[in-house]
Jmol script that loads the backbone (N, CA, C; Angstrom):
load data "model"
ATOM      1  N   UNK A   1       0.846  -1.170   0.000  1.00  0.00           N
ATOM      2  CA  UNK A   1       0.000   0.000   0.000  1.00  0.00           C
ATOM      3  C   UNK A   1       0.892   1.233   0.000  1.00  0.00           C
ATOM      4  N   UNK A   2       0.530   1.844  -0.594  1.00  0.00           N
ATOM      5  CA  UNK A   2       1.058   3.311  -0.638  1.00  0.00           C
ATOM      6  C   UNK A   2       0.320   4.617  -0.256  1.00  0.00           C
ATOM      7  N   UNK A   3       0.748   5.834   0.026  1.00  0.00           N
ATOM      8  CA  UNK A   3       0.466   6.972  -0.225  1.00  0.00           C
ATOM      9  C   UNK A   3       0.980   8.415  -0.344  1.00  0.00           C
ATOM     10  N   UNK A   4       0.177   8.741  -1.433  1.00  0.00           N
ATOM     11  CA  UNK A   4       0.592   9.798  -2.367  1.00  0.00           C
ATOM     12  C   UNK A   4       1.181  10.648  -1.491  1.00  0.00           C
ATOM     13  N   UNK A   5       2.024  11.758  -1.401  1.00  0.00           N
ATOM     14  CA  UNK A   5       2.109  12.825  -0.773  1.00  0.00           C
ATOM     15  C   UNK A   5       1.742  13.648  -2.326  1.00  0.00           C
ATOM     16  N   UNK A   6       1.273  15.141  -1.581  1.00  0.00           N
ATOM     17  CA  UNK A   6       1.069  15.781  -2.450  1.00  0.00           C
ATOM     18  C   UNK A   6       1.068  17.330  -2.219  1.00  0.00           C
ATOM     19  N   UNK A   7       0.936  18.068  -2.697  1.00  0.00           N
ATOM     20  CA  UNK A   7       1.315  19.872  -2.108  1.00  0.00           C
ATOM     21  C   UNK A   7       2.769  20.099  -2.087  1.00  0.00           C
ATOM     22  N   UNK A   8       3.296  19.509  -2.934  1.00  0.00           N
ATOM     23  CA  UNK A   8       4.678  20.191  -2.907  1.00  0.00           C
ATOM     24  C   UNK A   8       5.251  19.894  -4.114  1.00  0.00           C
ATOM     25  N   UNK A   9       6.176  20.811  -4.765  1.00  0.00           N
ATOM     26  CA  UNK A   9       6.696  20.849  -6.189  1.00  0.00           C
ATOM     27  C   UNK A   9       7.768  20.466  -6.064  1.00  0.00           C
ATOM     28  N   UNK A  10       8.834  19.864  -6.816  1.00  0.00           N
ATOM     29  CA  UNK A  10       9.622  19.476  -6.922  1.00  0.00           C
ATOM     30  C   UNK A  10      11.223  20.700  -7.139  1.00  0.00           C
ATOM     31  N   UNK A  11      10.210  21.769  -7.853  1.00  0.00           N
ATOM     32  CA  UNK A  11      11.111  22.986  -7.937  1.00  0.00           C
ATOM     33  C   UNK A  11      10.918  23.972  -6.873  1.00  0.00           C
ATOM     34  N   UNK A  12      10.030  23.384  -5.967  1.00  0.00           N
ATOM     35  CA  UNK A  12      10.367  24.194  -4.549  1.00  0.00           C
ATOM     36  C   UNK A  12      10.742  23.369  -3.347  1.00  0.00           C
ATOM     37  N   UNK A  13      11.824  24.417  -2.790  1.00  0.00           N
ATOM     38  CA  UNK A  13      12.521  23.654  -1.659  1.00  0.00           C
ATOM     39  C   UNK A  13      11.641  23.442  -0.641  1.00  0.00           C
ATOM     40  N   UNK A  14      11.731  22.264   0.457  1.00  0.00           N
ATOM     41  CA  UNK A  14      10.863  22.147   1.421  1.00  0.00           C
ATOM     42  C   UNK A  14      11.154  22.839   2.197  1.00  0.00           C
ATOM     43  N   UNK A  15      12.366  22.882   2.591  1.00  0.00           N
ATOM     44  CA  UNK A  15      13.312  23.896   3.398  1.00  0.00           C
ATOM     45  C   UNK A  15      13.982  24.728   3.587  1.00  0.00           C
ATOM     46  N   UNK A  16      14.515  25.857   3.251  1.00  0.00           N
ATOM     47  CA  UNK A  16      15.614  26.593   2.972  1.00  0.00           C
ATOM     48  C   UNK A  16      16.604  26.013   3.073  1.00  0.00           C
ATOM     49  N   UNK A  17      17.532  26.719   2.270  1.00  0.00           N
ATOM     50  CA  UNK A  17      19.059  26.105   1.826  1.00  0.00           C
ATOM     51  C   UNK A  17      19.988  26.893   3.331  1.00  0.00           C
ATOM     52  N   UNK A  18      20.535  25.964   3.710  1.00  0.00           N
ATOM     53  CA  UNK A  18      21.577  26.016   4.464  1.00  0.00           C
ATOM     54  C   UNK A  18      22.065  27.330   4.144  1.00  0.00           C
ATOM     55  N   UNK A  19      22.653  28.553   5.474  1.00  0.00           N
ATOM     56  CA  UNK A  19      23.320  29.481   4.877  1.00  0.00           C
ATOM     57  C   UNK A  19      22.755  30.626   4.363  1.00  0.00           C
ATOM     58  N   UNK A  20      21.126  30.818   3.862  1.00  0.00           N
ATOM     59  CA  UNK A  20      20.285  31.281   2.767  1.00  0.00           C
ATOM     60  C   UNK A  20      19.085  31.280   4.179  1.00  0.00           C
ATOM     61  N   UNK A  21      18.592  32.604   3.839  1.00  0.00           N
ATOM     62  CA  UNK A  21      17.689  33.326   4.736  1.00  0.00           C
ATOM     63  C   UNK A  21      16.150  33.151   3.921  1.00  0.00           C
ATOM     64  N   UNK A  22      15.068  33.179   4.622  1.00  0.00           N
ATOM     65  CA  UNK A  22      13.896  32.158   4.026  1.00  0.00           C
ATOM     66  C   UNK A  22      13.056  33.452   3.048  1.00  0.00           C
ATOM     67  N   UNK A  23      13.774  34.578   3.375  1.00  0.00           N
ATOM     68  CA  UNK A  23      13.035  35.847   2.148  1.00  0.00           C
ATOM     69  C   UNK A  23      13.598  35.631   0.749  1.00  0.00           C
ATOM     70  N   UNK A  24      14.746  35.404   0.790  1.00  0.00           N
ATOM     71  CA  UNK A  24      15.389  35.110  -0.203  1.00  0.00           C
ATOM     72  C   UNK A  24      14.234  33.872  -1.438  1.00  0.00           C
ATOM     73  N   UNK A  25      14.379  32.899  -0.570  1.00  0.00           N
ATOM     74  CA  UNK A  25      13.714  31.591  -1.698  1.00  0.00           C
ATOM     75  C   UNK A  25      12.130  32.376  -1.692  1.00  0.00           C
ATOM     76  N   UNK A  26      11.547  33.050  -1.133  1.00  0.00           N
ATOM     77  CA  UNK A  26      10.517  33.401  -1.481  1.00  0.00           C
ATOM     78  C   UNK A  26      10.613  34.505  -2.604  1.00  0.00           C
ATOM     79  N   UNK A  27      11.607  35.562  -2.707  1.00  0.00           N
ATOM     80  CA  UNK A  27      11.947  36.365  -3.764  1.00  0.00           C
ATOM     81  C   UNK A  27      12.186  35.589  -4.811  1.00  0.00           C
ATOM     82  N   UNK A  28      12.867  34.814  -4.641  1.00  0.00           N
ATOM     83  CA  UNK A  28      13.296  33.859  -5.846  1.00  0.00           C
ATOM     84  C   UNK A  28      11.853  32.923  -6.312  1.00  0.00           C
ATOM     85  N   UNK A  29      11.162  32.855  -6.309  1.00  0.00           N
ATOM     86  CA  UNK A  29       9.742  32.120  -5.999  1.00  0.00           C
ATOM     87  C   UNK A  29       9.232  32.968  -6.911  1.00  0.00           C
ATOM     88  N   UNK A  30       8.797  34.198  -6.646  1.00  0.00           N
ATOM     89  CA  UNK A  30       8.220  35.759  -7.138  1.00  0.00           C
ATOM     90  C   UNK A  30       9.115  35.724  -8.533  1.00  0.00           C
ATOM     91  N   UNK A  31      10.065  35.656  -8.100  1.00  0.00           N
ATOM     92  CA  UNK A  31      11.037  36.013  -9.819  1.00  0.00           C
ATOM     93  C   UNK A  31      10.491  34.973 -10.862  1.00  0.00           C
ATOM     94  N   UNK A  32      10.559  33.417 -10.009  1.00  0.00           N
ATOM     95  CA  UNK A  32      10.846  32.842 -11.375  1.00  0.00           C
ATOM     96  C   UNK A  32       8.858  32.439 -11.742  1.00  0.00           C
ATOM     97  N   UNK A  33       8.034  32.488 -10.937  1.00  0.00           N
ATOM     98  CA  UNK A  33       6.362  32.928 -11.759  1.00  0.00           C
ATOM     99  C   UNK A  33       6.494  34.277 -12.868  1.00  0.00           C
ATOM    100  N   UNK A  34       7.393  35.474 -12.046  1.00  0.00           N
ATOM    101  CA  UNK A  34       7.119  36.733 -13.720  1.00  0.00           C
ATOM    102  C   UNK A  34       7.633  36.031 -14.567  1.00  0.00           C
ATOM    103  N   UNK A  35       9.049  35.171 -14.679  1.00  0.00           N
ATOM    104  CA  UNK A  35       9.920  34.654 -15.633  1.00  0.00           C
ATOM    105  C   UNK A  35       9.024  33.621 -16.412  1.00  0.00           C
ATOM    106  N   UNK A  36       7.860  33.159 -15.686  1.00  0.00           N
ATOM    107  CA  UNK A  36       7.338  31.996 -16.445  1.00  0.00           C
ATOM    108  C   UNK A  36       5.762  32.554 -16.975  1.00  0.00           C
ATOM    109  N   UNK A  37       5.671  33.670 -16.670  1.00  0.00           N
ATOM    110  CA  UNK A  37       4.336  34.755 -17.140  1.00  0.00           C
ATOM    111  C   UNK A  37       5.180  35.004 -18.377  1.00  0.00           C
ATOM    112  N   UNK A  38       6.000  35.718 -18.641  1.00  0.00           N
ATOM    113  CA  UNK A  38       6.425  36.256 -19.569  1.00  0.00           C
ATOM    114  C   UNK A  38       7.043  35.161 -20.532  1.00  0.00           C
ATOM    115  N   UNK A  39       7.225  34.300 -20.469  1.00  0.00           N
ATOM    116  CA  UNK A  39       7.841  33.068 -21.338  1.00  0.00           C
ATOM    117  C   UNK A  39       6.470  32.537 -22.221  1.00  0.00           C
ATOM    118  N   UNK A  40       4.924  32.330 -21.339  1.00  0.00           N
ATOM    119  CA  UNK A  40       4.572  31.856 -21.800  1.00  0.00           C
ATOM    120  C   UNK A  40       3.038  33.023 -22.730  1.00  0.00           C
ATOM    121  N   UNK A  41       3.316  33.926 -22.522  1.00  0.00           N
ATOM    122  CA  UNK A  41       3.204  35.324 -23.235  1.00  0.00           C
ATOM    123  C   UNK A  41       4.098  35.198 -24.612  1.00  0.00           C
ATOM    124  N   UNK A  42       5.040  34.879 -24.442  1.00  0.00           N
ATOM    125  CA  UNK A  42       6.014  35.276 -25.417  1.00  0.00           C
ATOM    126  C   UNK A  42       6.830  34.266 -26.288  1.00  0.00           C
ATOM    127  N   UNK A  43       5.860  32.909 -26.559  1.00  0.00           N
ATOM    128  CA  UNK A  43       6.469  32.061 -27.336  1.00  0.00           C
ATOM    129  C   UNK A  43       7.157  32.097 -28.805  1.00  0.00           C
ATOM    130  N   UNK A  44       8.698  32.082 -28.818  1.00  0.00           N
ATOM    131  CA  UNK A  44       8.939  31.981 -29.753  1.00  0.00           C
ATOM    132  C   UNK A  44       9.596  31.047 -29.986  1.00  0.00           C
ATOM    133  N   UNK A  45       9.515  29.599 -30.074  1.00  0.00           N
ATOM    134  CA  UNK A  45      10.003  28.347 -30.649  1.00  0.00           C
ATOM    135  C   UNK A  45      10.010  28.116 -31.729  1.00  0.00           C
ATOM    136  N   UNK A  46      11.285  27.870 -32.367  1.00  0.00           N
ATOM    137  CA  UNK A  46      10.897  27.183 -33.227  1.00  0.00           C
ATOM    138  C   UNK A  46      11.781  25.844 -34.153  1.00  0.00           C
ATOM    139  N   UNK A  47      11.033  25.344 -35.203  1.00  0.00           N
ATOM    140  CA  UNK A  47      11.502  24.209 -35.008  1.00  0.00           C
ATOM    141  C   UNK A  47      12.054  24.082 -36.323  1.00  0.00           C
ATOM    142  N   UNK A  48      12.889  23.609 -37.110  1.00  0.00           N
ATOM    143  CA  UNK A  48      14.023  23.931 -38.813  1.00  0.00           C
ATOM    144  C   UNK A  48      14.275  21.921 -38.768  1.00  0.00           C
ATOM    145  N   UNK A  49      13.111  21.626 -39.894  1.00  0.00           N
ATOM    146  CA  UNK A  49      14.023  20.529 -39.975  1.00  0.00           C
ATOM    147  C   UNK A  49      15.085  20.070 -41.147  1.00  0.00           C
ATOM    148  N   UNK A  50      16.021  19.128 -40.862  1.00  0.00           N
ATOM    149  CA  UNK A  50      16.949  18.768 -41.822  1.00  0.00           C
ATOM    150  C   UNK A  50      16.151  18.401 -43.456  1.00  0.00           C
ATOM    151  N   UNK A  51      17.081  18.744 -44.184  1.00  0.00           N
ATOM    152  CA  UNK A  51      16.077  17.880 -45.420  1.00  0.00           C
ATOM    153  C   UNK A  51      16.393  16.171 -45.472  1.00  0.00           C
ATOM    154  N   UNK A  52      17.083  15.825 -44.727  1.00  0.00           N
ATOM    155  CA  UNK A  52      17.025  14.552 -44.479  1.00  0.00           C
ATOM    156  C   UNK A  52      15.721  14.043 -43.341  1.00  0.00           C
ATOM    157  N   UNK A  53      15.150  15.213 -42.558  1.00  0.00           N
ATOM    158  CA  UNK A  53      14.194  14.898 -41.758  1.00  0.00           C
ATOM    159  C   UNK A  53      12.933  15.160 -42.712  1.00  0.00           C
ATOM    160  N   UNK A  54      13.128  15.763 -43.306  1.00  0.00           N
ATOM    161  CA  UNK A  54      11.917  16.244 -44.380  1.00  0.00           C
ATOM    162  C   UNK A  54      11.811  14.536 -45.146  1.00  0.00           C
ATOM    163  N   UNK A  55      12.978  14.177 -46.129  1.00  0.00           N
ATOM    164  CA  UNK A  55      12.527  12.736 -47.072  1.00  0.00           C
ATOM    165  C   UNK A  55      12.309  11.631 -45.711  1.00  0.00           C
ATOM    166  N   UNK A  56      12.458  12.124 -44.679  1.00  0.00           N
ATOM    167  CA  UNK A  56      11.968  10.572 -44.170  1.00  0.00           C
ATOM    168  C   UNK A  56      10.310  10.693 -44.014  1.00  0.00           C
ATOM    169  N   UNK A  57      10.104  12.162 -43.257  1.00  0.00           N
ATOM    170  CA  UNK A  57       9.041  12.343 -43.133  1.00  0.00           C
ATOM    171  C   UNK A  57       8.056  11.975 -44.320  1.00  0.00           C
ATOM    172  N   UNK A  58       8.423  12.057 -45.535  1.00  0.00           N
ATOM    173  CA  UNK A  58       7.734  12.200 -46.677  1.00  0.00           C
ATOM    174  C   UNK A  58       7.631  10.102 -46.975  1.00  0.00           C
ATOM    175  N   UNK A  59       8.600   9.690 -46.602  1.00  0.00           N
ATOM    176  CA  UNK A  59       9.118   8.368 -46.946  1.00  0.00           C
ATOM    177  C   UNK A  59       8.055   8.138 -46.053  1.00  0.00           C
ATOM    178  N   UNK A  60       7.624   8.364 -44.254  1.00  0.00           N
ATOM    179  CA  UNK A  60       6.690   8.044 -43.512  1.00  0.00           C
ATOM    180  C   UNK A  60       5.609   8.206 -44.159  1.00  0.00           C
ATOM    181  N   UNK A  61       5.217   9.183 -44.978  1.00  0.00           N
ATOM    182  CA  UNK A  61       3.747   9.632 -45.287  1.00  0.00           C
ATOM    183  C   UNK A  61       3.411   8.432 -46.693  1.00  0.00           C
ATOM    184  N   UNK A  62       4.111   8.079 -47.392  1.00  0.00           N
ATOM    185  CA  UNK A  62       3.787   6.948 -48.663  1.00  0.00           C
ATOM    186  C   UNK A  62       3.797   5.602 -48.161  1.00  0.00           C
ATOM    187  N   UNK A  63       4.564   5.300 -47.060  1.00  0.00           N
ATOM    188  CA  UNK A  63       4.410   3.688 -46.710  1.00  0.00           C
ATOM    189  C   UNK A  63       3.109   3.957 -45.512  1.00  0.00           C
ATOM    190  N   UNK A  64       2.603   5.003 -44.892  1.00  0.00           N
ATOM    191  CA  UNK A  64       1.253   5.156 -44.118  1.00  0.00           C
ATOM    192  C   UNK A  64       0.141   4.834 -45.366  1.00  0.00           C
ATOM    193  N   UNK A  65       0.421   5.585 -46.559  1.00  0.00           N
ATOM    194  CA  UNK A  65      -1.049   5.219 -47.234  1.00  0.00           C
ATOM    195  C   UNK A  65      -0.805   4.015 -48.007  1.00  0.00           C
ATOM    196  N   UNK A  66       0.204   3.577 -48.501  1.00  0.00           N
ATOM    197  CA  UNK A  66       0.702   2.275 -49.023  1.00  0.00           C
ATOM    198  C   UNK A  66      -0.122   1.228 -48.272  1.00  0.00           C
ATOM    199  N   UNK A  67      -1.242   0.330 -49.061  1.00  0.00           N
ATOM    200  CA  UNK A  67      -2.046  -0.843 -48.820  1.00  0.00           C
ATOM    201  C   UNK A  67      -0.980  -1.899 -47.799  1.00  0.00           C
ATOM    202  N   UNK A  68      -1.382  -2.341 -46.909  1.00  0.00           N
ATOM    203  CA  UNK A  68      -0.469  -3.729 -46.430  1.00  0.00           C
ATOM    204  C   UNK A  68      -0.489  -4.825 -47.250  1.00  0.00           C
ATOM    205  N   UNK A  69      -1.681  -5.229 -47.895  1.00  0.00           N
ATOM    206  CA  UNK A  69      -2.457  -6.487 -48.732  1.00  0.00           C
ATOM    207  C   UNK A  69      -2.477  -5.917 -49.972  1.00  0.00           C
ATOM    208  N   UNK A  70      -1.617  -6.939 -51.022  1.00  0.00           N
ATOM    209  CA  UNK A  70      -1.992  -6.443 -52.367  1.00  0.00           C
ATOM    210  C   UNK A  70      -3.235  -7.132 -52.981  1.00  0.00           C
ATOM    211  N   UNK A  71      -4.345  -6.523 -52.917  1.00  0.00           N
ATOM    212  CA  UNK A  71      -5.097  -6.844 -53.310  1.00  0.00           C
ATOM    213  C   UNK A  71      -5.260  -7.742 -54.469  1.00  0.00           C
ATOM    214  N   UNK A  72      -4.312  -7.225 -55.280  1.00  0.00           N
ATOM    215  CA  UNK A  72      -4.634  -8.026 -57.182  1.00  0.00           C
ATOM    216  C   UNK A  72      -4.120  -9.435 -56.797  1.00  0.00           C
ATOM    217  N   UNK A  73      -3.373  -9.008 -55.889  1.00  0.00           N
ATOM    218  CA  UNK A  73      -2.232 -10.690 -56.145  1.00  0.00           C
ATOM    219  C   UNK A  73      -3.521 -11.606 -54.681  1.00  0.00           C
ATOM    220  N   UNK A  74      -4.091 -11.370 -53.775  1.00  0.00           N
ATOM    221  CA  UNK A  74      -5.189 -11.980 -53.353  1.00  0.00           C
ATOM    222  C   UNK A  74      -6.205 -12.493 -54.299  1.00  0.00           C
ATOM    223  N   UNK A  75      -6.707 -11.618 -55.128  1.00  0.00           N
ATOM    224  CA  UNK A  75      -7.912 -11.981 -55.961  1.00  0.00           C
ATOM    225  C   UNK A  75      -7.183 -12.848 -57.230  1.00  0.00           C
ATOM    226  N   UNK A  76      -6.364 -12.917 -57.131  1.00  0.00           N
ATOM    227  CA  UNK A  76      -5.989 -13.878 -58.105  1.00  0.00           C
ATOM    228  C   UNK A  76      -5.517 -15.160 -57.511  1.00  0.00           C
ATOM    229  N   UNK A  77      -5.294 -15.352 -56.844  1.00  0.00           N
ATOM    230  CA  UNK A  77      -4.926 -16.474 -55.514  1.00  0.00           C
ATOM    231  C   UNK A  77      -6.331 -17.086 -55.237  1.00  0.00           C
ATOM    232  N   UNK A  78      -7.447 -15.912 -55.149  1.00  0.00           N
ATOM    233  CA  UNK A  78      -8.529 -16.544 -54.948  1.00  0.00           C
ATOM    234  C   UNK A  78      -9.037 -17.439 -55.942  1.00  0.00           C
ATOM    235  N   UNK A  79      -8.963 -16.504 -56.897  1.00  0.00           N
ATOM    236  CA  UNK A  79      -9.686 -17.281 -58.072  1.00  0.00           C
ATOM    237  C   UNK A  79      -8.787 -18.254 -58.593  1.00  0.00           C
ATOM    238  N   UNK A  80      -7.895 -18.831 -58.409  1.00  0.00           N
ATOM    239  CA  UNK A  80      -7.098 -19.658 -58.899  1.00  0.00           C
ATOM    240  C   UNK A  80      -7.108 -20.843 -57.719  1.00  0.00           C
ATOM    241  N   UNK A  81      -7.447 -20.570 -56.604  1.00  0.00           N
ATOM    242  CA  UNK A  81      -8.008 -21.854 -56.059  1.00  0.00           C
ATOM    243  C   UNK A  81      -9.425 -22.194 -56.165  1.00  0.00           C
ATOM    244  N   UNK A  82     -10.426 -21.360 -56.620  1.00  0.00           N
ATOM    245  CA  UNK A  82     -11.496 -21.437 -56.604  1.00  0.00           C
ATOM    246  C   UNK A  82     -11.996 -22.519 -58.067  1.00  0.00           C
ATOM    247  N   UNK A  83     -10.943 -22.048 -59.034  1.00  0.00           N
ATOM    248  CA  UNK A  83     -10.719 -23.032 -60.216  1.00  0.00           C
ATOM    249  C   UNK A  83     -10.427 -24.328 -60.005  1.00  0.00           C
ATOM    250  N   UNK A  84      -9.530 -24.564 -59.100  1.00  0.00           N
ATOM    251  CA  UNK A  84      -9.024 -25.615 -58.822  1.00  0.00           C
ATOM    252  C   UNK A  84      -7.448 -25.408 -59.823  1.00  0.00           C
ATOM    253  N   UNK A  85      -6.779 -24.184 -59.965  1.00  0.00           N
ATOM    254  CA  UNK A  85      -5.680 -24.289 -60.700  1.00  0.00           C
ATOM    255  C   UNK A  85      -4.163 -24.119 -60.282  1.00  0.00           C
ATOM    256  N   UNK A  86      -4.610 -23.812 -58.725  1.00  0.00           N
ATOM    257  CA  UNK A  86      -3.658 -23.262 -58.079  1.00  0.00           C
ATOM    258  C   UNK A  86      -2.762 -24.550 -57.717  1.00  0.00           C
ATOM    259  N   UNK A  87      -1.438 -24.556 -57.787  1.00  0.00           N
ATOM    260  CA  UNK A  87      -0.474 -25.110 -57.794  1.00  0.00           C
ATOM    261  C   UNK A  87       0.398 -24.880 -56.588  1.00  0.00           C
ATOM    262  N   UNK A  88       0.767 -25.725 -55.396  1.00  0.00           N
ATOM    263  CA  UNK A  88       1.428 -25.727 -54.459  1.00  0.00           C
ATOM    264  C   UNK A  88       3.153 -25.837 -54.771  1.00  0.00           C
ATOM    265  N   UNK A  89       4.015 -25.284 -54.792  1.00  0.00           N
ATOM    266  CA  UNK A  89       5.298 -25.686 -55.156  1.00  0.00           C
ATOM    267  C   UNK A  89       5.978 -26.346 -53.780  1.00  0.00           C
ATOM    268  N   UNK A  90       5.475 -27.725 -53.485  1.00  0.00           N
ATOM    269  CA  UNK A  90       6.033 -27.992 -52.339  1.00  0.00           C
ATOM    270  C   UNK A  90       7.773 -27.736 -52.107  1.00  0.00           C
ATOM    271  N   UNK A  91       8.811 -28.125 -52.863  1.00  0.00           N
ATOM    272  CA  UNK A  91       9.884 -27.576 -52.870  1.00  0.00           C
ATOM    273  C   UNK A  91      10.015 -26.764 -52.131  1.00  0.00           C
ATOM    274  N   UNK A  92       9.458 -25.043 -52.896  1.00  0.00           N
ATOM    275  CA  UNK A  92       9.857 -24.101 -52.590  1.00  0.00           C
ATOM    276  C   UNK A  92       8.878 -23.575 -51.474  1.00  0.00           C
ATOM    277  N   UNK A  93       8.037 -24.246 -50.680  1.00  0.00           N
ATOM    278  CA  UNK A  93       7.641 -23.984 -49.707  1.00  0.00           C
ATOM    279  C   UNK A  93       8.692 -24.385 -47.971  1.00  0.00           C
ATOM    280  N   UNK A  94       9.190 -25.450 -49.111  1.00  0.00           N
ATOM    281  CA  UNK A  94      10.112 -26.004 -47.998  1.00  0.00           C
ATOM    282  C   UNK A  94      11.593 -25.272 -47.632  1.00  0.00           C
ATOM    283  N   UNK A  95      11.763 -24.855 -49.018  1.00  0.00           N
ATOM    284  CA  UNK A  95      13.447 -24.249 -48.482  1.00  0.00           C
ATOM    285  C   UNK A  95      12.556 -22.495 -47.898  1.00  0.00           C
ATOM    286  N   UNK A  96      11.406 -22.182 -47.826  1.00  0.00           N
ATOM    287  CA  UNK A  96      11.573 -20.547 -47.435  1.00  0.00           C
ATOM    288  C   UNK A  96      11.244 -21.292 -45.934  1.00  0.00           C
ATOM    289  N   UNK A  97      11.011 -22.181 -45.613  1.00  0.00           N
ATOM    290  CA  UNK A  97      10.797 -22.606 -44.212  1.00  0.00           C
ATOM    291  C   UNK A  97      11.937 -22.899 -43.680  1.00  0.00           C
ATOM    292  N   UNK A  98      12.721 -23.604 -44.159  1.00  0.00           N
ATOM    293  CA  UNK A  98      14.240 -23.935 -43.730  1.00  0.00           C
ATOM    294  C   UNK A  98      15.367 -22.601 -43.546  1.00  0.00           C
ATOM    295  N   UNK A  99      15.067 -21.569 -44.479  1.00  0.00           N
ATOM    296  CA  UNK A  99      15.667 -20.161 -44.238  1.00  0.00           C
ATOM    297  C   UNK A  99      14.932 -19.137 -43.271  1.00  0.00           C
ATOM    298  N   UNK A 100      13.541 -19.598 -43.230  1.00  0.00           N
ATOM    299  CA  UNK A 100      12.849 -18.678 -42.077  1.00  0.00           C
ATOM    300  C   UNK A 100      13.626 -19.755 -40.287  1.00  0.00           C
ATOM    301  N   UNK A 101      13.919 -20.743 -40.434  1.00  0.00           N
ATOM    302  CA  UNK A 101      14.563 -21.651 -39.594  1.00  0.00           C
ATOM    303  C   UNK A 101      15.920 -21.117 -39.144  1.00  0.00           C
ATOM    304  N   UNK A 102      16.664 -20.867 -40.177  1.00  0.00           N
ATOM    305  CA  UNK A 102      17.623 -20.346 -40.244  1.00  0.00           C
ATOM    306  C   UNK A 102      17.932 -19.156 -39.675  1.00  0.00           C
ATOM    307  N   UNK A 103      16.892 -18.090 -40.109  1.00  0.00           N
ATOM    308  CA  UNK A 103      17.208 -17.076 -39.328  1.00  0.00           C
ATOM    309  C   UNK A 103      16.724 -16.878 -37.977  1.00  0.00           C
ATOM    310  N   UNK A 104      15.738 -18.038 -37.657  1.00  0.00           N
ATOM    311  CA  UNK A 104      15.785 -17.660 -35.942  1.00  0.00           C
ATOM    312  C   UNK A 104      17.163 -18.174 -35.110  1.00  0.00           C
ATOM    313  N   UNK A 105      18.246 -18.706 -35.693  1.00  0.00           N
ATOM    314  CA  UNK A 105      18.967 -19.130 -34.638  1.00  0.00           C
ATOM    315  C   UNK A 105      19.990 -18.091 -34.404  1.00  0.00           C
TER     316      UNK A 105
END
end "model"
wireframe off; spacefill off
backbone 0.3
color backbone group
């Protein structure tokens, strides 16, 4: 079982710093809220990407709409067992099993 503590920030001290008088961390407290009023007033980020970040991005955007399933080569699979024409190449079913074997070790 646990429990939370909570009411206290991580960027504020629980205690004053050794040495350091307790007006102080409260001035400093005051400073850094204007510092974070005015930061977030005043966004200027920004962001330049590489043109190598650009072709991947673009490389991301064609394999997102790129089908997983090729359709033509299904419907022809279909209909070619549905004929009864479809042809098993036991062989070559066997060596892509023996190399899919292969590469798990």
């Amino acid at each position: 079982m646990s429990n939370k503590i909570s009411g206290f920030s991580a960027a504020q001290p629980v205690a004053p710093v050794k040495g350091s008088n307790s007006s102080a961390v409260a001035t400093e407290k005051q400073g850094e809220a204007a510092g974070a009023k005015a930061a977030a007033t005043q966004s200027t980020d920004q962001v330049t990407l590489t043109s190598s970040a650009r072709s991947l991005q673009k490389i991301e955007e064609t394999i997102a709409q790129t089908p997983v399933v090729n359709a033509s080569k299904v419907a022809a699979v279909k209909q070619a067992i549905s004929s009864g024409t479809y042809q098993i190449d036991s062989a070559k079913v066997a060596d892509k099993l023996l190399q899919f074997e292969s590469g798990l070790k």
